[in-house]
C-alpha positions as CSV (number, residue, x, y, z in Angstrom):
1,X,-106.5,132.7,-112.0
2,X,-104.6,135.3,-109.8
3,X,-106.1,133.8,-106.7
4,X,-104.8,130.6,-108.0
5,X,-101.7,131.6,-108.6
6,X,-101.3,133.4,-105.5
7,X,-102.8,130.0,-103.5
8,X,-99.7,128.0,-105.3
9,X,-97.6,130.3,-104.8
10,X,-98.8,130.4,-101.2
11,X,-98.5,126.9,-100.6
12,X,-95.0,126.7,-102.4
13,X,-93.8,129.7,-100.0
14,X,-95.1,127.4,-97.1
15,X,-93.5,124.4,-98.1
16,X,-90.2,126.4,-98.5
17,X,-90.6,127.7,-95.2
18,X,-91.8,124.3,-93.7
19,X,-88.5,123.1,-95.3
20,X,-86.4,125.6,-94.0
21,X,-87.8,125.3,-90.7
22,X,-86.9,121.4,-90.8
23,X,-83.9,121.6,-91.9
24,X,-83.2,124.4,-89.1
25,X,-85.0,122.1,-86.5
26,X,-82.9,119.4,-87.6
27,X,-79.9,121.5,-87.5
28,X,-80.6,122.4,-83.8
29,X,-81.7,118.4,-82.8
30,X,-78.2,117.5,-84.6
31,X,-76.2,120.5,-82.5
32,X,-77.8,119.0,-79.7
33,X,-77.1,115.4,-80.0
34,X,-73.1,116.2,-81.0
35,X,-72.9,118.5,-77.9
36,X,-74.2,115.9,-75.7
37,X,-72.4,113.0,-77.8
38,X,-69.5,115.4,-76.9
39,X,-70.1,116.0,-73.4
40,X,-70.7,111.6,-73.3
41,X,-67.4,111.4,-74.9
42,X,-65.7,113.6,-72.5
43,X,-67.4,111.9,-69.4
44,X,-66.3,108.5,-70.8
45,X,-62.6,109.6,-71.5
46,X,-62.4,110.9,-67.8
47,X,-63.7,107.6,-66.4
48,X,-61.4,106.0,-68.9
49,X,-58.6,108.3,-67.4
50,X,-59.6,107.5,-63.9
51,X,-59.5,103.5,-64.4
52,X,-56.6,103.8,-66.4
53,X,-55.1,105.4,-63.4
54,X,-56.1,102.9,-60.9
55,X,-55.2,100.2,-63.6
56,X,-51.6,101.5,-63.2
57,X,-51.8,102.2,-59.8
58,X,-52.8,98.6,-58.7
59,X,-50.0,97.4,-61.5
60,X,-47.5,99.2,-59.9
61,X,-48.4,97.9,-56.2
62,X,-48.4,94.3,-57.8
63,X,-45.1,94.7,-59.1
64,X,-44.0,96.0,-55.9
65,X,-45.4,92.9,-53.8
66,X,-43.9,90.5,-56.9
67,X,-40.8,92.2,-56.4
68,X,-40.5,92.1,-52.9
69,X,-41.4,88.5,-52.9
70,X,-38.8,88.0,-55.5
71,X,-36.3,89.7,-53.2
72,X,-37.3,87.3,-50.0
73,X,-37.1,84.1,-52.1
74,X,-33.6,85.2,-53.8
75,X,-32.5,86.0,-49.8
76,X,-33.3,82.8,-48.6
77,X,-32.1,80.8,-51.5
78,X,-29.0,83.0,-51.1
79,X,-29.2,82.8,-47.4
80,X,-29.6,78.5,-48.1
81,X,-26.5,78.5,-50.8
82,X,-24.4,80.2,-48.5
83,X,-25.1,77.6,-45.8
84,X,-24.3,75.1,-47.8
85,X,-21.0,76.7,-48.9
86,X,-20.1,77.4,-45.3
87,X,-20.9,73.6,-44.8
88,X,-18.6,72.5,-47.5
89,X,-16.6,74.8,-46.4
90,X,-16.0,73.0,-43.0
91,X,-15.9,69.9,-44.1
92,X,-13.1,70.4,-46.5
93,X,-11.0,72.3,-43.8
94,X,-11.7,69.2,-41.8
95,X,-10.3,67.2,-44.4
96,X,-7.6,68.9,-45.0
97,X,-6.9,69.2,-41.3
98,X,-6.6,65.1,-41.4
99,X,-5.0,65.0,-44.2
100,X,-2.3,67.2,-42.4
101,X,-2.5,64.3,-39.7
102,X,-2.2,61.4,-41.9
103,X,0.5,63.2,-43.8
104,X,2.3,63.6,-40.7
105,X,1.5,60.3,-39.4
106,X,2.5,58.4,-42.4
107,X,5.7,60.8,-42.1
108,X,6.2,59.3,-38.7
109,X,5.9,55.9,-39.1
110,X,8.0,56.2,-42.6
111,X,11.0,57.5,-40.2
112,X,10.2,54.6,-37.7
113,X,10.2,52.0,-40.6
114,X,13.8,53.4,-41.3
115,X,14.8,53.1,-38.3
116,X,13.7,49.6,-37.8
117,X,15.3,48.9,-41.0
118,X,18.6,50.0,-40.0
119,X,18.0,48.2,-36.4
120,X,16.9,44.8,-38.4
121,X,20.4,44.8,-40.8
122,X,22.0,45.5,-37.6
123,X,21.0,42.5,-35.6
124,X,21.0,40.8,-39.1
125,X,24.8,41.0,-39.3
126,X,25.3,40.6,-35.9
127,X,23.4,37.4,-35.7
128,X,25.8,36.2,-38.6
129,X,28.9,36.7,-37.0
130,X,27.1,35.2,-33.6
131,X,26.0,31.7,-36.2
132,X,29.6,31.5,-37.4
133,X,31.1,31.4,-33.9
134,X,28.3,29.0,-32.3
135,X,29.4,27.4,-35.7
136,X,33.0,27.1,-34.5
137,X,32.3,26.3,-30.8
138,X,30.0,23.8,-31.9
139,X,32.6,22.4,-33.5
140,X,35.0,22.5,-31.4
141,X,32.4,21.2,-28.5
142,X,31.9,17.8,-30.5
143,X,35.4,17.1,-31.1
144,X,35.7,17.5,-27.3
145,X,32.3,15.1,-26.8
146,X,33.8,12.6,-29.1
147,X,37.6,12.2,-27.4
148,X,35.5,12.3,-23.8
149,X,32.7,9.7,-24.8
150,X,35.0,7.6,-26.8
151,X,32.6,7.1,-29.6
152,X,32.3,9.3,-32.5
153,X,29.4,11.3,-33.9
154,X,27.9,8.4,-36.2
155,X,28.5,5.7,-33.3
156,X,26.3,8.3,-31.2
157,X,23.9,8.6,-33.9
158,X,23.6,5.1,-34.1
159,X,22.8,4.4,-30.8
160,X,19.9,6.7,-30.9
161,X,18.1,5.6,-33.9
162,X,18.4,2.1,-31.9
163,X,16.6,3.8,-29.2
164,X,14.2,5.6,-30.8
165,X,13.2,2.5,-33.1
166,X,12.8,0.6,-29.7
167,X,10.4,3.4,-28.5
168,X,8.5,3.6,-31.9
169,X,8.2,-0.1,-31.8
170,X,6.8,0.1,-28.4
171,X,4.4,3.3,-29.9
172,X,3.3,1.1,-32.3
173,X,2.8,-1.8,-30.4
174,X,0.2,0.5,-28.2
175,X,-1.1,1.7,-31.5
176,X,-2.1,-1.7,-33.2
177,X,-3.7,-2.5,-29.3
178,X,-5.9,0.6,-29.5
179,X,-7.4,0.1,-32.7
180,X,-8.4,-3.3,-31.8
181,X,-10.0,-2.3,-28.6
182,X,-11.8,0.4,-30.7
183,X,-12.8,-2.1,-33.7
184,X,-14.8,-4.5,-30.6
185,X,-16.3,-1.2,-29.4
186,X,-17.6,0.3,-32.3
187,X,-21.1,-1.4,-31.8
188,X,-21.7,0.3,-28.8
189,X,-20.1,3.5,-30.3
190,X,-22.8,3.6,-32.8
191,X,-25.6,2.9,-30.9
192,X,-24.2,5.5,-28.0
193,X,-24.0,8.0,-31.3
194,X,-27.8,7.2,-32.1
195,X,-29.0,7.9,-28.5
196,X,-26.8,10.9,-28.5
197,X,-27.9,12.4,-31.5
198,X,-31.6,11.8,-30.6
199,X,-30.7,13.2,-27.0
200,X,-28.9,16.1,-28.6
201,X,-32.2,17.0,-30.7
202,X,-34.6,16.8,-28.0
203,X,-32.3,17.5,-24.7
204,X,-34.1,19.8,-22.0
205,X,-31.2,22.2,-21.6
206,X,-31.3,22.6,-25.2
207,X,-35.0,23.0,-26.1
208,X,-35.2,25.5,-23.5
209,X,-32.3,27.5,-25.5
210,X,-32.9,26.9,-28.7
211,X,-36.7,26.2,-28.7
212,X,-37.8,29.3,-27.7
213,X,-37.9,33.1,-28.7
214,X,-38.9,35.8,-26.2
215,X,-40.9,39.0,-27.3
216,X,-40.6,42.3,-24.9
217,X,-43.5,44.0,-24.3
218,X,-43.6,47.9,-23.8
219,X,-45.7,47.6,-20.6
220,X,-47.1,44.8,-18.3
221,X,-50.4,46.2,-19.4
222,X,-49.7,44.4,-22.9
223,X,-50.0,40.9,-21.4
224,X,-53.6,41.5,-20.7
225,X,-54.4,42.7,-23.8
226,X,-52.4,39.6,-25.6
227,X,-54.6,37.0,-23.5
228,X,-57.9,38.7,-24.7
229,X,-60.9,38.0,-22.6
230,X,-61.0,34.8,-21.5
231,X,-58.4,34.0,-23.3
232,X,-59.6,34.4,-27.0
233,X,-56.8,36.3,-28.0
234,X,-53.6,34.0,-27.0
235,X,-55.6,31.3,-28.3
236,X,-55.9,32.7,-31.7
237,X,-52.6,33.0,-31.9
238,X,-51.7,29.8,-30.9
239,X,-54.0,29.0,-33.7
240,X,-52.9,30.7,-36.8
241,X,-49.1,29.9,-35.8
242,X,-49.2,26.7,-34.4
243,X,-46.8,27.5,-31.1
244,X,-47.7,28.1,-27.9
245,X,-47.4,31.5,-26.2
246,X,-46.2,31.3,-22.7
247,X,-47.4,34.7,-20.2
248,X,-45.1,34.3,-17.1
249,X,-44.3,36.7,-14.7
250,X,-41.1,37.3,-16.1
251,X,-41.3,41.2,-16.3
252,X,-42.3,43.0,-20.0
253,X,-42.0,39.9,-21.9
254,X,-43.2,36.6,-22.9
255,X,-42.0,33.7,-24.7
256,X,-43.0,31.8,-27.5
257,X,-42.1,28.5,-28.0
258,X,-42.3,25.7,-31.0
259,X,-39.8,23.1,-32.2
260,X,-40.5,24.9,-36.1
261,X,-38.0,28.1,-36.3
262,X,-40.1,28.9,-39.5
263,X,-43.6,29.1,-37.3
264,X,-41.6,30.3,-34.3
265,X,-40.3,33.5,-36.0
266,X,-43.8,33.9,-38.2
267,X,-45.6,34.3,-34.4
268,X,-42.2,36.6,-33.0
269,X,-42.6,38.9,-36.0
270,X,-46.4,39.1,-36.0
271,X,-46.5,39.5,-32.2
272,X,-43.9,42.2,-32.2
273,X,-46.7,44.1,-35.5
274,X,-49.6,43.7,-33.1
275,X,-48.3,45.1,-30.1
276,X,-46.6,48.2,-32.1
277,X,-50.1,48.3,-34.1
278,X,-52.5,48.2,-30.8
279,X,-55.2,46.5,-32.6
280,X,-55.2,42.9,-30.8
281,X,-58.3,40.5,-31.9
282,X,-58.9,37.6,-33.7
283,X,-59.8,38.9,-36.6
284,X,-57.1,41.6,-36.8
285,X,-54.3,38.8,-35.7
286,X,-55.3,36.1,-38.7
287,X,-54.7,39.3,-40.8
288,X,-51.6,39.8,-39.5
289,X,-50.0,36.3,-39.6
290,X,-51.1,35.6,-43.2
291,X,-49.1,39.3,-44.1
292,X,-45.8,38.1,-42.1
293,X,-46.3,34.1,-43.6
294,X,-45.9,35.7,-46.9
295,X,-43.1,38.1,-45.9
296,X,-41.6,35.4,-44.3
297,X,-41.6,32.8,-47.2
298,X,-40.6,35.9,-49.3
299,X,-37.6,36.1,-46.9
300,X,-36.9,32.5,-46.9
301,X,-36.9,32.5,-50.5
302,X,-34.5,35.6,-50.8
303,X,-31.8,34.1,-48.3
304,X,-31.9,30.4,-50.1
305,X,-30.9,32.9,-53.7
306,X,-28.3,35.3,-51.9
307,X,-27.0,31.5,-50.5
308,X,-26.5,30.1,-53.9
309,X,-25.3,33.4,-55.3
310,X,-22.8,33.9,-53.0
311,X,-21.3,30.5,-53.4
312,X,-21.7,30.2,-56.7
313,X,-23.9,27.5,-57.0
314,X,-26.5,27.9,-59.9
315,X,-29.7,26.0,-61.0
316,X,-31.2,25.1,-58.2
317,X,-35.1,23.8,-58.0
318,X,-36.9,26.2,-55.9
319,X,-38.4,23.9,-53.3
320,X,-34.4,23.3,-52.7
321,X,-33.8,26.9,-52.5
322,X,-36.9,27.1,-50.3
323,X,-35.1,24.5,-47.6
324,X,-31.9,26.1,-48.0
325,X,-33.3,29.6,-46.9
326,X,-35.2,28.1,-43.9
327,X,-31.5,27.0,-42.6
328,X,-31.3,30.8,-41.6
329,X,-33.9,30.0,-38.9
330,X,-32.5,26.5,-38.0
331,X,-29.3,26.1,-35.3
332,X,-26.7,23.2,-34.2
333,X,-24.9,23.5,-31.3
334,X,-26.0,27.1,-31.3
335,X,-24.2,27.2,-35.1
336,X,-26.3,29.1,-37.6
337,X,-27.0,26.0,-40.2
338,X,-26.9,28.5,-43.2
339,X,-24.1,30.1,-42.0
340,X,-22.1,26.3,-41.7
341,X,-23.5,25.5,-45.2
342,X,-21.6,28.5,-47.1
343,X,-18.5,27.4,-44.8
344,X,-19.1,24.2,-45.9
345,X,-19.2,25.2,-49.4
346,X,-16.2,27.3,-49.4
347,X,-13.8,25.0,-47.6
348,X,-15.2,21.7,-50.1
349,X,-14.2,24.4,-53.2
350,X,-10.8,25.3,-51.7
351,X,-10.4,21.8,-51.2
352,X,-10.8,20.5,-54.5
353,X,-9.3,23.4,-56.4
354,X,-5.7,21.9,-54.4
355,X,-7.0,17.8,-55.9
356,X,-7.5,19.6,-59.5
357,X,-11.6,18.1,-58.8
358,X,-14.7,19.8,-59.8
359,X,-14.7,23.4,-57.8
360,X,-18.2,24.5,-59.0
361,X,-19.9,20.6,-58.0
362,X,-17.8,20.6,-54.9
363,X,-19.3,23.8,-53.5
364,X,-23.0,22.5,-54.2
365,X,-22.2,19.4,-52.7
366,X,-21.4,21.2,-49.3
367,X,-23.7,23.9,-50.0
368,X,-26.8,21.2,-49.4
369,X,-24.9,18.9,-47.7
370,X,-27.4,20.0,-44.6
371,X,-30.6,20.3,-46.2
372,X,-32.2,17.7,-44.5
373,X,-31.9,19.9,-41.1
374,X,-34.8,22.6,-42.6
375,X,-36.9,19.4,-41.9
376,X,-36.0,16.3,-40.0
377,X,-37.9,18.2,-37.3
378,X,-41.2,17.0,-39.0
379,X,-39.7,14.0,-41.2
380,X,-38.3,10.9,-39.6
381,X,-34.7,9.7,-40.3
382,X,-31.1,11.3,-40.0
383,X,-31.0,14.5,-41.7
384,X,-28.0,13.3,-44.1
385,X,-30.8,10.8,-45.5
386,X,-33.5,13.3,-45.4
387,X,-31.2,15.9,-47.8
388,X,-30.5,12.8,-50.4
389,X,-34.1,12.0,-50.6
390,X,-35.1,15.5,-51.6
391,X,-31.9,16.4,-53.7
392,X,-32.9,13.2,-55.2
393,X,-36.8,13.8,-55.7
394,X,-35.6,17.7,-57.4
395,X,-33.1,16.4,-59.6
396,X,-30.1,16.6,-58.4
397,X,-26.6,14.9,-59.7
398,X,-26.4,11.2,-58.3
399,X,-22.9,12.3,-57.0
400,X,-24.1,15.2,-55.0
401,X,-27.0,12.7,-53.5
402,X,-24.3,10.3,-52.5
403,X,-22.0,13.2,-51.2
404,X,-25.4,14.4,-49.0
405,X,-26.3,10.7,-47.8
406,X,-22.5,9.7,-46.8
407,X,-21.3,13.3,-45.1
408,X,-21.5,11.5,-41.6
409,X,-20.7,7.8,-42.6
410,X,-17.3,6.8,-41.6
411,X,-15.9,7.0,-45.1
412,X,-15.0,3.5,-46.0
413,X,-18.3,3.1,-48.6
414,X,-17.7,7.0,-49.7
415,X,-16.9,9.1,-52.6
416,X,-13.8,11.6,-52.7
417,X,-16.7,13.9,-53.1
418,X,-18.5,12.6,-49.8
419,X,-14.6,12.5,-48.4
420,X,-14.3,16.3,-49.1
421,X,-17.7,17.3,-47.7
422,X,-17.2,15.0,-44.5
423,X,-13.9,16.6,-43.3
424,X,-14.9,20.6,-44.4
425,X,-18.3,19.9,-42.1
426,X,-15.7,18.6,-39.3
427,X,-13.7,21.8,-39.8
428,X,-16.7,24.2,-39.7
429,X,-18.4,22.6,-36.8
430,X,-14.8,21.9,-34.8
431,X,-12.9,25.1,-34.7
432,X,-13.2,27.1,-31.7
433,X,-16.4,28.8,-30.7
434,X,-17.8,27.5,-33.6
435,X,-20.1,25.3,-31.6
436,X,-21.5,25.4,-27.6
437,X,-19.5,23.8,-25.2
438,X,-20.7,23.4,-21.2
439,X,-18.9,26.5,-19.5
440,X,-17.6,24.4,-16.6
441,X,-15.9,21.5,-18.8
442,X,-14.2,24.1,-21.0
443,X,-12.9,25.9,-18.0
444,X,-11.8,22.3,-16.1
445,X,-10.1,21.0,-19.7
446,X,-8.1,24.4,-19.3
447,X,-7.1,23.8,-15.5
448,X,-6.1,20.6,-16.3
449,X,-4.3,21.3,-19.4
450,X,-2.5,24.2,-17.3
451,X,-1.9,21.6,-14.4
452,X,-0.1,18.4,-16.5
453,X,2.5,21.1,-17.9
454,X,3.2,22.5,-14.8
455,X,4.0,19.0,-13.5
456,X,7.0,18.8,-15.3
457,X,10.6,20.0,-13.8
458,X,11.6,23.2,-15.6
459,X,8.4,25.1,-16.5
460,X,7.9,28.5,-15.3
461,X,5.1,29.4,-17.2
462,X,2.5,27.9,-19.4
463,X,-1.0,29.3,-21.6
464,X,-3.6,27.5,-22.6
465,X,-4.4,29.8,-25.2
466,X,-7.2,29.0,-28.4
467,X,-10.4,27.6,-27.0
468,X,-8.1,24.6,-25.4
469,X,-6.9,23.6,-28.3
470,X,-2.9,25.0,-28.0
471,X,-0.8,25.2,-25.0
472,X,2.6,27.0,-25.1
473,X,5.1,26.4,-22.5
474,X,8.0,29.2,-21.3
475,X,10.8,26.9,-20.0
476,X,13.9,28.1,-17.3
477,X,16.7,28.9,-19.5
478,X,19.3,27.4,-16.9
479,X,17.0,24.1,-16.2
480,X,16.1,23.3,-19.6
481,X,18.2,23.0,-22.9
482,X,17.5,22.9,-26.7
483,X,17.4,19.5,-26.8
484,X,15.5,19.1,-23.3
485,X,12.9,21.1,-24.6
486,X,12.2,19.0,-27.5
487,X,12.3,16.2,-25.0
488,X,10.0,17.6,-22.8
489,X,7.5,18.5,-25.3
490,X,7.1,14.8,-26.2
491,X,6.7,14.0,-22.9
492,X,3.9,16.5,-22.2
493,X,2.5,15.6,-25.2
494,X,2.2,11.7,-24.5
495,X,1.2,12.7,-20.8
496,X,-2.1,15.0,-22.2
497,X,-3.0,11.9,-24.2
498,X,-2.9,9.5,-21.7
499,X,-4.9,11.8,-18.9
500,X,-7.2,14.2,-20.9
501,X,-10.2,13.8,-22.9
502,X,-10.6,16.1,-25.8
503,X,-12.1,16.7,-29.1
504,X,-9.6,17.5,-32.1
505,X,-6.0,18.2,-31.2
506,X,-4.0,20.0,-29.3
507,X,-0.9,22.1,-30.2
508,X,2.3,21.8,-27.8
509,X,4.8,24.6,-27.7
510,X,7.7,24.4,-25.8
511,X,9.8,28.3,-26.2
512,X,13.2,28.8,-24.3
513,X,14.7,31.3,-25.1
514,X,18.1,32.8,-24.3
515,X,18.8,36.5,-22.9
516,X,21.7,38.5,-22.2
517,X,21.8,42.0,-20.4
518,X,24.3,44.4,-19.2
519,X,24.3,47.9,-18.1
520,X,26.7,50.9,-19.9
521,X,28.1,53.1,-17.7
């Protein structure tokens, strides 16, 4: 029993002490581990420290680079403002500077006006007082005429309206001859104005002018490459544009030529695109004209709307608007056709605002009153019938066919419509250099002019002066009185008709004039 008790007792002091020694074991292990956790800890905060400090110290350099940066941009934006500012600067001192000069200009010239004002009421009331004495030595001069001749002032009047019937009589007489003469000629006048039209259209001198458009080229080197080899690449342009491409020895250039101004200036444009592009070959020149067909047409269609815009003219079919752009390309007498339409149409408006007619259909009237001219190059017939058949065939109002058909018809079977368009295409086509005239007739109608008024007794000096078409005439005072000028312009006026052959009028002026110096001393 004692042993027993002594074994359990044994064994229970053993577990105690197996206890104690576990729980001392464990104590140590656990010292151990929080020491080490500790020493981890610390380790980790340092490295924590460490990258916190490089952390801030790579912040910092950031924000010194960003702020550096932010200090170049703001410089140069500053730097660019104050340019500016400066510039603006300038220019408003500039301004102001003539301002100063306009100021004092218009100052000027208001002190001059003054002056001329005062000058003007001067002469004004001088004048006066001269009238009223030529007034009284008129006057006086007549009474003196009237006890010399013997005859009074309405016997003398008399006598002269005798003499001038005698001499309109005569006038007339020649007058009623003329028209005769020119009613048994007017056969062979139309059928000379038939050849001369046809003439006119296809005329050497012209065609080479007018027919032609001539392409410079950056280096004789070009030509070569336009030909092709063996000619394959001129011939695919004559091709695809349907002219015909001329290489001459005319230096850096060549010509292209077709009676179409459409086709002529499709193969100009696209000639001009290849030789800028380099690229020169069959292929790459059908590419090119189709581009510069449809730019064209686009043009062409563009022009024809600005046209009717500009006039005023509304509701218009497209294919119309189509011919009336092509006019841009198309030429008479060197006029631009397009450019004489929109006269056309202006001067028929301004015409039949004064008759209280139709402004709007007046202006469309002469605004396609040369539609027929975009194609009577391929289309037989006159281009006034051309233009009525297609104003016609779109729609168009009967009157502005019959206006289009009858603008070159003598008038007798015409509308006042047709009347209007007739004369404002005369007075587009006739005023000076409107329309090409031979250099060496213009110059020999001036001579000539020139030459008749220096035939007559009194002239000192005489100018031929607008295209021809006025002449003005300085008289000697002494020679030549008031009423031997009026005289003597009749005369030169009768004399031009009779010798010179003109288009149009021409204006006579006769000016004498009367001056009267002396010197202050």
């Amino acid at each position: 029993m004692l042993n027993g008790g002594l074994y359990v007792l044994f064994i229970i002091v053993a577990a105690l002490a197996g206890a104690i020694a576990g729980y001392v074991l464990k104590q140590i292990f656990t010292a151990k581990k929080i020491k080490a956790s500790e020493s981890l800890a610390a380790r980790i905060v340092e490295e924590s420290k460490k990258e916190a400090e490089t952390i801030k110290k790579e912040a910092i350099i950031q924000a010194k680079e960003n702020l550096l940066k932010m200090k170049a941009d703001f410089d140069r934006e500053t730097k660019e403002v104050k340019g500016e500012l400066e510039g603006l600067e300038r220019r408003i001192r500039t301004k102001e500077e003539n301002l100063d000069k306009r100021v004092d200009s218009l100052s000027q010239k208001e002190n001059n006006i003054e002056g001329r004002e005062k000058n003007l009421s001067q002469k004004e009331h001088a004048l006066e007082e001269k009238h009223k004495r030529l007034d009284t030595l008129v006057a006086e001069q007549k009474d003196k005429l009237e006890k010399i001749a013997g005859i009074t002032q309405d016997e003398a009047k008399n006598i002269l309206i005798a003499s001038m019937e005698a001499d309109a009589r005569r006038d007339a007489a020649a007058l009623v001859r003329k028209a005769e003469e020119e009613a048994k000629l007017t056969a062979d006048r139309k059928a000379r104005e038939v050849i001369a039209y046809a003439i006119q259209r296809y005329a050497g001198d012209y065609v080479a002018e007018h027919t032609v458009s001539v392409v410079n080229l950056p280096s004789e080197e070009m030509k070569g490459r336009i030909i092709g080899r063996e000619g394959r690449n001129i011939r695919a342009i004559e091709a695809a544009t349907g002219i015909d491409l001329i290489v001459d020895d005319t230096p850096e250039a060549v010509v292209l030529s077709s009676f179409d101004p459409v086709r002529r200036e499709i193969a100009r444009i696209s000639l001009e695109r290849l030789i800028q592009d380099g690229r020169i070959h069959p292929g790459r020149i059908e590419d090119i004209v189709k581009k510069v067909e449809k730019e064209v047409e686009q043009i062409i269609r563009e022009t024809g709307e600005k046209a009717s815009f500009d006039c005023g003219v509304h509701d218009i079919h497209p294919e119309i608007i189509n011919m009336l752009g092509a006019l841009k390309y198309r030429t008479s007498y060197s006029q631009n056709v397009l450019q004489h339409s929109i006269d056309v149409a202006y001067l028929t408006g301004l015409m039949a605002a004064e008759l209280k007619m139709n402004i709007k259909e007046a202006k469309r009237a002469g605004l396609l009153h040369d539609i027929g001219k975009a194609v009577d190059h391929k289309i037989e017939g006159t281009h006034a019938a051309i233009g009525a058949d297609f104003a016609k065939r779109f729609g168009e109002n009967p009157r502005i066919v019959q206006a289009i058909a009858t603008h070159h018809d003598d008038g007798r079977n015409n509308t006042l419509l047709g009347v209007l368009v007739q004369a404002a295409d005369t007075l587009s086509a006739a005023r000076p250099g409107a329309r090409r005239e031979m250099l060496e007739t213009y110059v020999q109608r001036l001579e000539e002019l020139e030459k008749i008024a220096h035939s007559f007794t009194g002239v000192d000096k005489c100018f031929a002066i607008q295209a021809g078409r006025e002449i003005r005439i300085m008289v000697e005072n002494e020679k030549i009185s008031d009423n031997d000028a009026a005289m003597l312009c009749g005369d030169i006026v009768k004399k031009i008709e009779t010798e010179l052959t003109y288009p149009g009028q021409i204006k006579v002026t006769v000016i004498r004039e009367t001056r009267v110096s002396n010197f202050a001393k």
